[in-house]
C-alpha positions in Angstrom: 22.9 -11.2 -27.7 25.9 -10.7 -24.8 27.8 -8.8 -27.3 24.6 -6.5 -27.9 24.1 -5.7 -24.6 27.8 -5.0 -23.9 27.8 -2.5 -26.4 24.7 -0.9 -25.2 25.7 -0.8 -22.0 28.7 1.2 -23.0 27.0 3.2 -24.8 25.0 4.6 -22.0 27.9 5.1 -19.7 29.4 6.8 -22.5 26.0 9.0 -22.6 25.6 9.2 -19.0 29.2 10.3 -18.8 28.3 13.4 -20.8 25.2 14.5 -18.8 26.9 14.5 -15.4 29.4 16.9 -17.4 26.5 19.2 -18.5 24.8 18.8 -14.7 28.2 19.3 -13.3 27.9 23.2 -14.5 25.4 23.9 -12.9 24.7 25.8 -9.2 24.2 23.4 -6.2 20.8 21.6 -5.3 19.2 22.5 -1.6 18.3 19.3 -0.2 14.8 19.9 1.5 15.3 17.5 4.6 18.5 19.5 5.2 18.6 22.8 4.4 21.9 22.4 2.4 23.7 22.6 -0.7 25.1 19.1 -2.6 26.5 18.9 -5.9 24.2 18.6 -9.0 26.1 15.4 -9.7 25.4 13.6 -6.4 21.8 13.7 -7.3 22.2 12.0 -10.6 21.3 8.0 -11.4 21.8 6.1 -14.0 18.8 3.9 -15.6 18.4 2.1 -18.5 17.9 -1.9 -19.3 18.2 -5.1 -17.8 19.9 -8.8 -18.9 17.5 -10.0 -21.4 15.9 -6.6 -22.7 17.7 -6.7 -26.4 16.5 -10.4 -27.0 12.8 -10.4 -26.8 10.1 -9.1 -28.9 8.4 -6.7 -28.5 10.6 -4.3 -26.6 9.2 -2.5 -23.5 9.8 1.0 -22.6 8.7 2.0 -19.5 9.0 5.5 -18.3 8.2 6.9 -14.8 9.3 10.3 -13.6 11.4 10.4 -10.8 13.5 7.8 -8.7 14.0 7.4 -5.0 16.5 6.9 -3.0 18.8 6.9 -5.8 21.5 9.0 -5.6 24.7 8.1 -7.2 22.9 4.6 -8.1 23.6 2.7 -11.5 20.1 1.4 -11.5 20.8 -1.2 -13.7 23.1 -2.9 -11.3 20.9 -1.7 -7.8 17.6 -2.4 -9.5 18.2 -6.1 -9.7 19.7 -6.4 -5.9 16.7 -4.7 -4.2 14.4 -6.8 -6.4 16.3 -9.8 -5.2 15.5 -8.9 -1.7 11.8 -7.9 -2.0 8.4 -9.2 -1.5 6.6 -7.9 -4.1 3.7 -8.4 -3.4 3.6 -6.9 -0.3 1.9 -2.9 0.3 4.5 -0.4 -0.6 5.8 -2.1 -4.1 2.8 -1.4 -6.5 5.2 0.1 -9.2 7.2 -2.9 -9.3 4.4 -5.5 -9.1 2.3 -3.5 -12.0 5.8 -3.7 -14.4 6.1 -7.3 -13.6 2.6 -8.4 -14.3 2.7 -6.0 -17.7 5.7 -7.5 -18.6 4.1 -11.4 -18.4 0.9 -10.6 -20.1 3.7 -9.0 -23.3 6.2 -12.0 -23.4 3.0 -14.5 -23.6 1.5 -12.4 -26.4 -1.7 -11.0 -24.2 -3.4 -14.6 -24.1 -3.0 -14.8 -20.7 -6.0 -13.6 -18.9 -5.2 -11.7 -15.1 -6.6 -14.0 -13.3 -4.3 -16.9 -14.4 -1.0 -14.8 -14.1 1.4 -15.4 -11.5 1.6 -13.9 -8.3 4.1 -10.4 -9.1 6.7 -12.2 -6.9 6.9 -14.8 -8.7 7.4 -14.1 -12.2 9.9 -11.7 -10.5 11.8 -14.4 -8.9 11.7 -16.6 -12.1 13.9 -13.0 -14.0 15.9 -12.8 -10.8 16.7 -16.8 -11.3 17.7 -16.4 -15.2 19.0 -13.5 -14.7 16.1 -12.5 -17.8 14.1 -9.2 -17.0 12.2 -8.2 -20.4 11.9 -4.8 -20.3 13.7 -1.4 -19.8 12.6 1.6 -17.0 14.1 5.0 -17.1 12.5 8.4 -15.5 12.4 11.4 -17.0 14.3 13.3 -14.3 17.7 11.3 -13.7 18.1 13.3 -10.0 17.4 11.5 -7.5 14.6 12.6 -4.5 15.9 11.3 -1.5 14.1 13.6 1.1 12.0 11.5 3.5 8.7 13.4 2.3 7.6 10.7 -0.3 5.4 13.2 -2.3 6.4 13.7 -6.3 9.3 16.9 -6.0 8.2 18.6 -9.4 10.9 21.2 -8.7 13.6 18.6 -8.7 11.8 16.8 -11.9 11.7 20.7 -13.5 15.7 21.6 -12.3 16.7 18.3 -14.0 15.2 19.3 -17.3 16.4 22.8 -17.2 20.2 21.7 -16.2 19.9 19.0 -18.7 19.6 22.0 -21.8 17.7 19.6 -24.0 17.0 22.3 -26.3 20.6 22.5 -27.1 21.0 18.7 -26.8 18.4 16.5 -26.0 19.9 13.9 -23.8 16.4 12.0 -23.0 15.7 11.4 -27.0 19.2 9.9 -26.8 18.6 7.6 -24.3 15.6 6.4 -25.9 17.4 5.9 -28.8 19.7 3.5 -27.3 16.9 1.6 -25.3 15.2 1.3 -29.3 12.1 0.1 -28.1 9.0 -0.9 -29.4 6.4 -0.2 -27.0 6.9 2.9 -24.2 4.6 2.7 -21.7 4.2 6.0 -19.7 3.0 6.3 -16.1 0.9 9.5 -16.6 3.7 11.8 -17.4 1.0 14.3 -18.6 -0.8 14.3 -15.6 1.3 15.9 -13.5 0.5 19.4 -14.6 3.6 20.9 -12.6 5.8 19.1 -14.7 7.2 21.5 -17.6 4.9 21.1 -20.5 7.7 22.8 -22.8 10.0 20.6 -21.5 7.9 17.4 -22.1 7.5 18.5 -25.4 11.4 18.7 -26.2 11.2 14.8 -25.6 7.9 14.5 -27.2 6.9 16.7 -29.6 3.2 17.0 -30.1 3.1 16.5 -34.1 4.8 13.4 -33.6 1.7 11.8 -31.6 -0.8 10.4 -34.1 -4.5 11.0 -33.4 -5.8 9.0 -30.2 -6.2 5.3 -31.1 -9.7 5.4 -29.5 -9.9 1.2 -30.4 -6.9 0.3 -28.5 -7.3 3.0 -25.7 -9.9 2.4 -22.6 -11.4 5.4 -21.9 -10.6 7.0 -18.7 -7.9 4.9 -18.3 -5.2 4.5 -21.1 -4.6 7.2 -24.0 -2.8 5.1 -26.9 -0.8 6.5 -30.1 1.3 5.9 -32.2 4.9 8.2 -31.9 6.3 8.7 -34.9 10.3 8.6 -33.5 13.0 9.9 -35.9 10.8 8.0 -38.5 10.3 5.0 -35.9 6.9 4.0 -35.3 6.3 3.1 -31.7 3.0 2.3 -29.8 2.8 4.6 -27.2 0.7 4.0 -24.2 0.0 6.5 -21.4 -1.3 4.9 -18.1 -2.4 6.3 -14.4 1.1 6.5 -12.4 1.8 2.7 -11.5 2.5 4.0 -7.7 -1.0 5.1 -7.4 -2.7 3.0 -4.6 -6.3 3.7 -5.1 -8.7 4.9 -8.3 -12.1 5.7 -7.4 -13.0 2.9 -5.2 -11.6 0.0 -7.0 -8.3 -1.3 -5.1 -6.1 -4.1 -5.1 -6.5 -6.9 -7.5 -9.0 -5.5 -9.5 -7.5 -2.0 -9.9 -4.3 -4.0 -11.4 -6.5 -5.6 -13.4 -8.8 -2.9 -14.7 -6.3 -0.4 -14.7 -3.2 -1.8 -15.5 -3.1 -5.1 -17.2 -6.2 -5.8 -19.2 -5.8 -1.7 -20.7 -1.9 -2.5 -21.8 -2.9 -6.0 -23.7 -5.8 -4.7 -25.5 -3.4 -2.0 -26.8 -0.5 -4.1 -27.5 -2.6 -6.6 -29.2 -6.0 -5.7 -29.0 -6.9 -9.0 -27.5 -10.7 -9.5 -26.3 -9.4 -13.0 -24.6 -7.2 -11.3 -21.8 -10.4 -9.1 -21.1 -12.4 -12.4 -20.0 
């Protein structure tokens, strides 16, 4: 499986090699906090998969929009040394915790109900340990938002996809492609509205979303399909952003639970038991 992700990995240097050529063209970025203008290419971060990804079943996708604090990181490398260094359990690491407890509830086939899986920090400690993380994360926009505002920067998201030319080629299916994975979960990707629709749809065509599994969805909460990729069927699941703090008035615990966890098992394998 070593060999496997060697050659994946290469792959996506290879890949990410090329898109900092095509960014590379383009006019300078005005950094907000600043007032001046950087390099396309110093924006740029690379994402992809972790040790561990290619080996398990069923391979997880997930896909957020933008990173933080990023710039010039190969987050497969910086990912894992944060994580090592983090509490995450604490306020201020909801995305992490959410794709840790997620990831759990997959590898143990959805039989584990919320209540009796570990704290976030711990199954994250037990990947750090074996060096075994099993799942992938990429963004949708590979530039980075650095400014100290920590609201979404849509322009940035919309300048990446416009530099990127993904009508001509369409770097994000590629990625994809390399990550080959079975499940993509999305953390509400639509929902932004200021996001480019066209632009989404490049990545995503429309006709290749079947009708809304209204079984395996929760309604309110998770919209699940089945994406029809290059003749690929994956389940897709779309999800409220895993930063979000609060929904309605449910919080903590039970908003991980309810809105997270429980919505992502009954999908994946439509399993009343996690529910309980």
């Amino acid at each position: 499986m070593v060999d496997i992700e060697q050659q994946k990995r290469k792959e996506l240097l290879e890949w990410y090699e090329d898109l900092k050529a095509q960014v590379s063209k383009k006019e300078d970025i005005v950094f907000e906090d600043d007032g001046k203008p950087y390099k396309t290419t110093e924006y740029l971060n690379l994402d992809g998969f972790y040790p561990g990804y290619y080996s398990v079943k069923p391979r997880v996708l997930f896909i957020g929009r933008e990173s933080r604090e990023a710039s010039g990181c190969n987050r497969m490398e910086t990912d894992i040394e944060f994580l090592k260094s983090r509490n995450i359990n604490q306020v201020g690491y909801t995305f992490w915790h959410r794709v840790f407890y997620i990831s759990y509830g997959i590898q143990n086939d959805g039989k584990v109900p919320f209540d009796k899986v570990p704290y976030a920090n711990d199954i994250k400690n037990m990947c750090v340990w074996n060096n075994f993380f099993p799942f992938s994360f990429i963004n949708l926009s590979k530039y980075s938002n650095d400014s100290k505002s920590w609201q979404a920067d849509a322009i940035l998201m919309n300048r990446f996809l416009e530099d990127a030319e993904l009508e001509k080629r369409n770097f994000l299916r590629e990625q994809i492609a390399i990550l080959d994975p079975e499940v993509i979960i999305s953390c509400n990707l639509w929902g932004d509205t200021r996001i480019s629709l066209d632009k989404l749809n490049l990545v995503f065509p429309p006709e290749d979303f079947s009708t809304r599994n209204a079984d395996l969805s929760t309604e309110g909460i998770s919209d699940v399909y089945d994406f029809n990729f290059d003749g690929k069927r994956i389940k897709f699941i779309d999800l409220h952003h895993f930063s979000a703090i609060r929904v309605g008035k449910t919080m903590g615990y039970e908003l991980d639970r309810i809105y997270y966890y429980d919505p992502v098992m009954k999908a994946v394998f439509d399993n009343q038991e996690a529910r309980l």
